[in-house]
N, CA, C and O atoms as a Tinker XYZ file with bonds, in Angstrom:
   360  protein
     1  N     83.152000   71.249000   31.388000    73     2
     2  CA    81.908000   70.556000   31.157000    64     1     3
     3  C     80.965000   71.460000   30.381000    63     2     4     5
     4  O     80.960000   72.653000   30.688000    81     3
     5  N     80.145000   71.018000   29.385000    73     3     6
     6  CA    79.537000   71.784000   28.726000    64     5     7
     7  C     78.051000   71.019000   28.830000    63     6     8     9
     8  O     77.774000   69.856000   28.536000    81     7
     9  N     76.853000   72.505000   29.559000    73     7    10
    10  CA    75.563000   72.032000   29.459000    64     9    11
    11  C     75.106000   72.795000   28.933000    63    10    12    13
    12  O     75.680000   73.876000   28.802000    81    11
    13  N     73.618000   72.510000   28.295000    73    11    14
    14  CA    72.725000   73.179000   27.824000    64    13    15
    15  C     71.303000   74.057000   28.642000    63    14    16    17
    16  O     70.701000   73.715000   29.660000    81    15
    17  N     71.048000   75.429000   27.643000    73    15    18
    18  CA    69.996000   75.502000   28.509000    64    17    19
    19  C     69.120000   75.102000   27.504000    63    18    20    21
    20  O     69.237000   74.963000   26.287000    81    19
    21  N     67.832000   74.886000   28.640000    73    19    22
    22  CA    67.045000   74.598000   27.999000    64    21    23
    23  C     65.376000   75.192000   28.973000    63    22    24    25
    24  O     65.241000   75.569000   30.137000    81    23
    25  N     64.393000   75.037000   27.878000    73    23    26
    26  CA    63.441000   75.732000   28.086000    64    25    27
    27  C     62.820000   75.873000   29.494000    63    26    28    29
    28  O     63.025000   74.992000   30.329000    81    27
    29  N     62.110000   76.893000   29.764000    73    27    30
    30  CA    62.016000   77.623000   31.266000    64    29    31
    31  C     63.335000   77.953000   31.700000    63    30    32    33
    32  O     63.586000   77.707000   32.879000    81    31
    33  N     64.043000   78.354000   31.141000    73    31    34
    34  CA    65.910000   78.971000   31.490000    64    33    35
    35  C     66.072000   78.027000   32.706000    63    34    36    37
    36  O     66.216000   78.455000   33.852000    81    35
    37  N     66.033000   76.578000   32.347000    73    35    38
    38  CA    67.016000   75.360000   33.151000    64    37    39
    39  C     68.292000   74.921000   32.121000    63    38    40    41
    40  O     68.403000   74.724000   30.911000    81    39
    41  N     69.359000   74.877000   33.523000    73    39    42
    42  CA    70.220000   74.042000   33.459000    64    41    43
    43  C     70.445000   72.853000   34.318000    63    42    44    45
    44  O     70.107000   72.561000   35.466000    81    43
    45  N     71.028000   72.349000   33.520000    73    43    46
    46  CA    71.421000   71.013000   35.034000    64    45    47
    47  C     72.649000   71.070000   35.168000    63    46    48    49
    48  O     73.375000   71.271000   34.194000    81    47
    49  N     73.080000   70.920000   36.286000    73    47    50
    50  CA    74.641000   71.137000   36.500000    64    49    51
    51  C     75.064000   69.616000   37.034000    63    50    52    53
    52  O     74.289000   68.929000   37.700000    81    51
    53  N     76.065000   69.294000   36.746000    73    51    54
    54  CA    76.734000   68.061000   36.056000    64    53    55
    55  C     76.732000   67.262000   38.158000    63    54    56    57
    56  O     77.217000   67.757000   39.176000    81    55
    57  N     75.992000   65.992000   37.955000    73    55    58
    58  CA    76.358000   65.246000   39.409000    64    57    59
    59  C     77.675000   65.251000   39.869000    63    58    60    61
    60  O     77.914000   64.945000   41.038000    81    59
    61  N     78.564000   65.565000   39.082000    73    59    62
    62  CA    79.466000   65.057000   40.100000    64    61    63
    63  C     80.239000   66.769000   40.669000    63    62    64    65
    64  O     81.085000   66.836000   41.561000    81    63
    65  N     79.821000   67.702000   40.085000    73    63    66
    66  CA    80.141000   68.999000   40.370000    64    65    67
    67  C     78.723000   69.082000   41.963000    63    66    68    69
    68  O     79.045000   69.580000   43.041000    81    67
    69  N     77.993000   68.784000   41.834000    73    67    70
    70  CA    77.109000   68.470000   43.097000    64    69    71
    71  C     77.873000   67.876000   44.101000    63    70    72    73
    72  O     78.042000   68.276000   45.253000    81    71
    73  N     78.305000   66.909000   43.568000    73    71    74
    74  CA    78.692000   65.700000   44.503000    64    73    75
    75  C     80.425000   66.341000   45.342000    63    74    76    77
    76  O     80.827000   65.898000   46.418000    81    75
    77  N     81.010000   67.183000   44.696000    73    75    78
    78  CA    82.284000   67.643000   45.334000    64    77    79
    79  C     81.205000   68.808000   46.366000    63    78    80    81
    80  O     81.124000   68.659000   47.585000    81    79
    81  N     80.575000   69.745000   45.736000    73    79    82
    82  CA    80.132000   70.819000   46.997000    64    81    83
    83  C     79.043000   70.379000   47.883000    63    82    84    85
    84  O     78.452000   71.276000   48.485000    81    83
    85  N     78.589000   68.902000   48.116000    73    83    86
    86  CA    78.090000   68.235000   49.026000    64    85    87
    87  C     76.584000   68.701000   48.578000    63    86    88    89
    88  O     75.723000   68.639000   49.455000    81    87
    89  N     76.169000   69.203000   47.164000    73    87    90
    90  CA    74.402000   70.129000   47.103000    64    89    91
    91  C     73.645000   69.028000   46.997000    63    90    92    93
    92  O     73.842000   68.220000   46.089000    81    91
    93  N     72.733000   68.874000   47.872000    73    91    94
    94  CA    71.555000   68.074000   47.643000    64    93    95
    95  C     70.175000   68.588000   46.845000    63    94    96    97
    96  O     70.599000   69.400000   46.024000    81    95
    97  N     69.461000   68.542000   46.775000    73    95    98
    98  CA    67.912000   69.040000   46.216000    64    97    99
    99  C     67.568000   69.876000   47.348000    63    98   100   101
   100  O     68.162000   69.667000   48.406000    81    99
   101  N     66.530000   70.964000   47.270000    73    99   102
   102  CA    66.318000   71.771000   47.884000    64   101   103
   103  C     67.319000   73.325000   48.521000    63   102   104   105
   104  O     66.932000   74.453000   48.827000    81   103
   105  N     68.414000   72.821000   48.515000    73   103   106
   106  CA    69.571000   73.806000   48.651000    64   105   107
   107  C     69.620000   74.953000   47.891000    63   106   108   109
   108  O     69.228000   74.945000   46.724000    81   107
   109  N     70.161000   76.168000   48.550000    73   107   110
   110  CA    70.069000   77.196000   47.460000    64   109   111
   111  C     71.274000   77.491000   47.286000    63   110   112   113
   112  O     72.279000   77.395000   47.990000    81   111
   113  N     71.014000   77.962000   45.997000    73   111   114
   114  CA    72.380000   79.100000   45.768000    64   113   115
   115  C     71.968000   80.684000   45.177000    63   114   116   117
   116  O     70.914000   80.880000   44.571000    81   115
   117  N     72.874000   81.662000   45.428000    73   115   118
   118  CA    73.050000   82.660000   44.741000    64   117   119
   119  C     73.640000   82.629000   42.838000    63   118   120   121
   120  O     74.561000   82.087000   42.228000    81   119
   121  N     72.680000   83.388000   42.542000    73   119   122
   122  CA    72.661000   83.839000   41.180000    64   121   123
   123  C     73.833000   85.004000   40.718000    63   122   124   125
   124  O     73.427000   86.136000   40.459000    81   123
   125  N     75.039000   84.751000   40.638000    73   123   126
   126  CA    75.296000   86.726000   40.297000    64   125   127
   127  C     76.133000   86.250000   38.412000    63   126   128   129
   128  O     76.642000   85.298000   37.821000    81   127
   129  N     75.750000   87.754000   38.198000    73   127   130
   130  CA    76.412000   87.292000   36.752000    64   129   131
   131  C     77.354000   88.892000   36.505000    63   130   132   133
   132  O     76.981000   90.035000   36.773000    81   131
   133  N     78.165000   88.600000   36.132000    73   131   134
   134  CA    79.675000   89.435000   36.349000    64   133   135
   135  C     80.637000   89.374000   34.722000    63   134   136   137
   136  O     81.286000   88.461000   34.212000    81   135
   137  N     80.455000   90.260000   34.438000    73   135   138
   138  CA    81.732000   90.017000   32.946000    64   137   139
   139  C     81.177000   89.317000   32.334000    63   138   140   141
   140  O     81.921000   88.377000   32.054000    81   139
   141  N     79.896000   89.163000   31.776000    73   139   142
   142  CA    79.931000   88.248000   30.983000    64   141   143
   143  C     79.409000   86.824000   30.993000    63   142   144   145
   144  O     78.816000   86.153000   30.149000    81   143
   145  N     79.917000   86.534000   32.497000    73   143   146
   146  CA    79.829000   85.073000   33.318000    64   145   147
   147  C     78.347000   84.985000   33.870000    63   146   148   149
   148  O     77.488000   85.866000   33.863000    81   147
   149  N     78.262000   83.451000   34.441000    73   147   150
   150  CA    76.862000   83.668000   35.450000    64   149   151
   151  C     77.755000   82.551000   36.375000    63   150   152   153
   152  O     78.183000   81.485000   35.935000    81   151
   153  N     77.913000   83.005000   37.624000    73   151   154
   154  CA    78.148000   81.993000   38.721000    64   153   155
   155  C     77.205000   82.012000   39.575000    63   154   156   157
   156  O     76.448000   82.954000   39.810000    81   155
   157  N     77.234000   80.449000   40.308000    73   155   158
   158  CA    76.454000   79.898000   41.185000    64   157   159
   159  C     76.968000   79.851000   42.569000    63   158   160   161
   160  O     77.604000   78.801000   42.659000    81   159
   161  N     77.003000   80.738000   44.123000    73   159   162
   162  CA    77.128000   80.507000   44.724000    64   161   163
   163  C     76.319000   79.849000   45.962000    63   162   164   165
   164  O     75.351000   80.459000   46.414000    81   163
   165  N     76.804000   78.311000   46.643000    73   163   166
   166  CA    75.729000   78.012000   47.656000    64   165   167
   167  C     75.617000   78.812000   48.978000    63   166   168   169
   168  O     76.628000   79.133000   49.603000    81   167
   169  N     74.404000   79.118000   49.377000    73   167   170
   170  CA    74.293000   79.823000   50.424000    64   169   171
   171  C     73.241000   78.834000   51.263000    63   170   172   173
   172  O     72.456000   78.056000   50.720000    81   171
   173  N     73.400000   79.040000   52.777000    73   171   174
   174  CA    72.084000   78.723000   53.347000    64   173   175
   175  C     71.400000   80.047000   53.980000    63   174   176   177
   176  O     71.795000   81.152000   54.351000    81   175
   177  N     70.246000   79.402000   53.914000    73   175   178
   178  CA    69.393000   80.612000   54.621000    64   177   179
   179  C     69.042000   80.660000   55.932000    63   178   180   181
   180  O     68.975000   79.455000   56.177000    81   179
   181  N     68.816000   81.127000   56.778000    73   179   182
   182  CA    68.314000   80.746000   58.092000    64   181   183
   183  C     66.975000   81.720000   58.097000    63   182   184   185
   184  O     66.826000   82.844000   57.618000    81   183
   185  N     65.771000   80.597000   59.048000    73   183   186
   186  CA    64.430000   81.213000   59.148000    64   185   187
   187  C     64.423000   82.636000   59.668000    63   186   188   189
   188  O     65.282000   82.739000   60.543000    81   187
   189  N     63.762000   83.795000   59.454000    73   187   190
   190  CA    64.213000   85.059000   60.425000    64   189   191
   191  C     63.908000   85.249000   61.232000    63   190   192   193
   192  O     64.468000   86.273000   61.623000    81   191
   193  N     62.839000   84.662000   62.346000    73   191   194
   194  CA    62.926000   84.119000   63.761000    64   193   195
   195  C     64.005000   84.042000   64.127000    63   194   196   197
   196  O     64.399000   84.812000   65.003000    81   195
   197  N     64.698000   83.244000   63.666000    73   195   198
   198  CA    66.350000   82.547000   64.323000    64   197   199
   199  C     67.506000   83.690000   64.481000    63   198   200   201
   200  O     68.206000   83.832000   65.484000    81   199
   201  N     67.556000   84.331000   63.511000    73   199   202
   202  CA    68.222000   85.531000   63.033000    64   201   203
   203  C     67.927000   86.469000   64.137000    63   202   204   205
   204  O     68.918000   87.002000   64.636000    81   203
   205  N     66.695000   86.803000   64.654000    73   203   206
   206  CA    66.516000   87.221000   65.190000    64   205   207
   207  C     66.383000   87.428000   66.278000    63   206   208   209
   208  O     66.189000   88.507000   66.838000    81   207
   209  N     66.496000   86.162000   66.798000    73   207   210
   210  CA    66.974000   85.379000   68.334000    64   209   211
   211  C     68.762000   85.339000   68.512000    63   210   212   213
   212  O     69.513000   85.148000   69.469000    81   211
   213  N     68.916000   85.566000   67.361000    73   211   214
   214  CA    70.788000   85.602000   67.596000    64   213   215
   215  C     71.035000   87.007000   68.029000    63   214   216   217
   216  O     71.709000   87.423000   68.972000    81   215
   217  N     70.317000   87.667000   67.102000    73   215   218
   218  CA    70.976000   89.082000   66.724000    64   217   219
   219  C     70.609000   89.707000   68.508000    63   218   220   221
   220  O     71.441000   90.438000   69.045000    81   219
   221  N     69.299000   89.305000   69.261000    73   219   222
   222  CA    68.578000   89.478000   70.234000    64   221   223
   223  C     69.993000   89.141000   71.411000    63   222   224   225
   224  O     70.558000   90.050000   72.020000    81   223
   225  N     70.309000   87.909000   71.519000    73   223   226
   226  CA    71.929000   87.279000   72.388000    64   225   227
   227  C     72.492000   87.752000   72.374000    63   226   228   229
   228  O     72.884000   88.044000   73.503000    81   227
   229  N     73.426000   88.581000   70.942000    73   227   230
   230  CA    74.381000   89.417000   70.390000    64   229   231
   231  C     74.323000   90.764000   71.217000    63   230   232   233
   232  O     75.266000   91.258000   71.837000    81   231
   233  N     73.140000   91.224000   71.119000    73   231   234
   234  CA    72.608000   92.782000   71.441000    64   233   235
   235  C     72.657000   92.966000   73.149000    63   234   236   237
   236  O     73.009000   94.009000   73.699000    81   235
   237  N     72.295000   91.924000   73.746000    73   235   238
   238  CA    71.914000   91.626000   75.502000    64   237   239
   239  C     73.537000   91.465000   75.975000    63   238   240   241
   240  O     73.919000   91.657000   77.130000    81   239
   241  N     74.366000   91.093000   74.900000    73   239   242
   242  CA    75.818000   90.883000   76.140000    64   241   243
   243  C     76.310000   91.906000   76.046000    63   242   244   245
   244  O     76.281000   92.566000   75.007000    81   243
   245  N     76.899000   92.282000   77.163000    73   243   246
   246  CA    77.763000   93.246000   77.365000    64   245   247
   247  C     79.004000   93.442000   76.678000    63   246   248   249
   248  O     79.912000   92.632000   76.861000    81   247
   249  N     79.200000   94.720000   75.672000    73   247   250
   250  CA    80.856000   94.270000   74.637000    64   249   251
   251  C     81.783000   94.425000   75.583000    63   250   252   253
   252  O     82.800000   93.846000   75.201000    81   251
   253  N     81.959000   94.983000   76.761000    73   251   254
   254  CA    83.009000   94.432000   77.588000    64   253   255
   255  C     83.633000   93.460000   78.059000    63   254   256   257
   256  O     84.810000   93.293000   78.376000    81   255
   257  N     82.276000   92.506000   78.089000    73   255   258
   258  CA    82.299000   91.294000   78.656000    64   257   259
   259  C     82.571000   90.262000   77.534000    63   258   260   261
   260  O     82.838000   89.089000   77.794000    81   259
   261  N     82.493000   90.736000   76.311000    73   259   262
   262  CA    82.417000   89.865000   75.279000    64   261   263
   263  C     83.725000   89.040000   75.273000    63   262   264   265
   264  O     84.663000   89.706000   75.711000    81   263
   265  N     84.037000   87.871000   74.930000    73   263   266
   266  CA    84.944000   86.973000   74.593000    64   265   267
   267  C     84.761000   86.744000   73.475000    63   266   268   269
   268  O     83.889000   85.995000   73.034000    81   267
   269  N     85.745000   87.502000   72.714000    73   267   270
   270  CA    85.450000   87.448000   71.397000    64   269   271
   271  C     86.321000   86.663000   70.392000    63   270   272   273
   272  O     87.545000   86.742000   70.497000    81   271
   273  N     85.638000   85.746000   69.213000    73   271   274
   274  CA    86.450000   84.424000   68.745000    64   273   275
   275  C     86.219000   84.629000   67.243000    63   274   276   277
   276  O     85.204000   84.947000   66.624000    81   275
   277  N     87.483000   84.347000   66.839000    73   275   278
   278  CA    87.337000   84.016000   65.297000    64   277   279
   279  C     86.481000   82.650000   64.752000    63   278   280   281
   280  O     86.087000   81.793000   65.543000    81   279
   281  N     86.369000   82.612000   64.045000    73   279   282
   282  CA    85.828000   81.227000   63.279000    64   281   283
   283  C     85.789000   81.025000   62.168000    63   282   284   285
   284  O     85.294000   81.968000   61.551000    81   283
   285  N     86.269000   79.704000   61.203000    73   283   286
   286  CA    86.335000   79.128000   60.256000    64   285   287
   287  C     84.986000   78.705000   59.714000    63   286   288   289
   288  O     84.660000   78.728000   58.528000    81   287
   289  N     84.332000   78.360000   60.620000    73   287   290
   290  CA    82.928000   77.275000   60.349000    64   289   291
   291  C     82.471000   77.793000   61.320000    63   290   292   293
   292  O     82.974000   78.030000   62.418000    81   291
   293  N     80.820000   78.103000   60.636000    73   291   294
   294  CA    79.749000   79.014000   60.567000    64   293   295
   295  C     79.180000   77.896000   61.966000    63   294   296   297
   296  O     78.909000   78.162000   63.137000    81   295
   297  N     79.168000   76.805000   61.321000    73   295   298
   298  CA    78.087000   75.528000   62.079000    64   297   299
   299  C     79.269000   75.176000   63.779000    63   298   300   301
   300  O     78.687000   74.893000   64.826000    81   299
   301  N     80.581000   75.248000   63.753000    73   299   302
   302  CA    81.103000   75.786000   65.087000    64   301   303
   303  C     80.718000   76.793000   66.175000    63   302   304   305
   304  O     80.717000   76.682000   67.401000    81   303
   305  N     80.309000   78.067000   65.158000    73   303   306
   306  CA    80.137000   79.062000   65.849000    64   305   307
   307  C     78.804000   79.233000   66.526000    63   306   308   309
   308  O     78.581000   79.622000   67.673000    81   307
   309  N     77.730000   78.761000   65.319000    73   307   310
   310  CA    76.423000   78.533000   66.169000    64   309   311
   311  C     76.409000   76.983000   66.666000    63   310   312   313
   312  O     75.330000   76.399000   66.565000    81   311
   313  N     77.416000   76.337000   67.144000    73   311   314
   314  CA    77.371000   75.460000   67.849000    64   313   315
   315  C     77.574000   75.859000   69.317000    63   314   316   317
   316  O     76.757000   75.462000   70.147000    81   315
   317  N     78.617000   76.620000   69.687000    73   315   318
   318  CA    79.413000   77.737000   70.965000    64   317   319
   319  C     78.010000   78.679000   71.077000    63   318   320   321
   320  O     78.000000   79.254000   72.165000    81   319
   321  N     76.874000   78.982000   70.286000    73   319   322
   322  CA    75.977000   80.036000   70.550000    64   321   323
   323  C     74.722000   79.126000   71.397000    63   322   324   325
   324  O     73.758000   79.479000   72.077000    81   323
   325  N     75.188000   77.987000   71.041000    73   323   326
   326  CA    74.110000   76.624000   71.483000    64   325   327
   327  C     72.671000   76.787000   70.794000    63   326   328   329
   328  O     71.582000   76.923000   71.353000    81   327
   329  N     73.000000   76.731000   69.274000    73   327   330
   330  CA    72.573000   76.631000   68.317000    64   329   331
   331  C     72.143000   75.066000   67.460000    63   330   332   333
   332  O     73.178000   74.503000   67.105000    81   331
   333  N     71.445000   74.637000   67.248000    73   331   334
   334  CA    71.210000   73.533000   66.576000    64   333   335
   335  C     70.771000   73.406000   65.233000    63   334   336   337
   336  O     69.649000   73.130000   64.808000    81   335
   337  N     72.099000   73.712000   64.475000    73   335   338
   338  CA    71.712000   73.975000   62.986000    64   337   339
   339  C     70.633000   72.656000   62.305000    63   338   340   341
   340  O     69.931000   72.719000   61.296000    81   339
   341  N     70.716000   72.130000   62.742000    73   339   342
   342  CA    69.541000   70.180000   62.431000    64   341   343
   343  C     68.585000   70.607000   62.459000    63   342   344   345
   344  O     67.684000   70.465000   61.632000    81   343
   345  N     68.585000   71.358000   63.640000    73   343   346
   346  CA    67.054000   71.666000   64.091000    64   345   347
   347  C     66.175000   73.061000   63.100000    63   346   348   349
   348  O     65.007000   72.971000   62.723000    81   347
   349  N     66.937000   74.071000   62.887000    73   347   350
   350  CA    66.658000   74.874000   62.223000    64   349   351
   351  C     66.552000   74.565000   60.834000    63   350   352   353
   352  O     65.687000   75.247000   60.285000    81   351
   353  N     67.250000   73.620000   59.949000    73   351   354
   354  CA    67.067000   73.746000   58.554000    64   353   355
   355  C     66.072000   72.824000   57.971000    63   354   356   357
   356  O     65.839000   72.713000   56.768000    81   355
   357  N     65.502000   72.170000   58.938000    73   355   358
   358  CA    64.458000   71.467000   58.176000    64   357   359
   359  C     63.060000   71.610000   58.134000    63   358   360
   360  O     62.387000   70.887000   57.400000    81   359
């Protein structure tokens, strides 16, 4: 797909390349530019209150006691932390 930039260094990136990585308006992504390239990665952010209430849970358990789990999905894991990602991103 080929876009243009255009003035105030915008691009628009093509709806239906949106529409496969689920990006709505407001969403961010990372900027990195590498070789030459410029890629767009999506990231979310979390408020740093929240971050800081995790990291706070994390720090209070005992690593002995820890039951410790892999995970695929981020929104699983702070689901098991009894986390309410809904609640935080808006």
């Amino acid at each position: 797909m080929l876009v243009e930039l255009r003035s105030r260094s915008q691009i628009t990136i093509p709806a239906e390349v949106l529409k496969k990585l689920g990006a709505v308006e407001g969403d961010k992504f990372e900027v990195i530019e590498k070789e030459g390239g410029i890629f767009l990665c999506p990231v979310v952010v979390y408020p740093k209150p929240e971050m800081e209430r995790i990291a706070k849970l994390i720090k209070e358990t005992d690593i002995e006691s820890r039951n410790l789990k892999a995970y695929d999905d981020v929104s699983k894991m702070f689901s098991d932390m009894g986390i309410d990602l809904d609640e935080i991103q808006d």
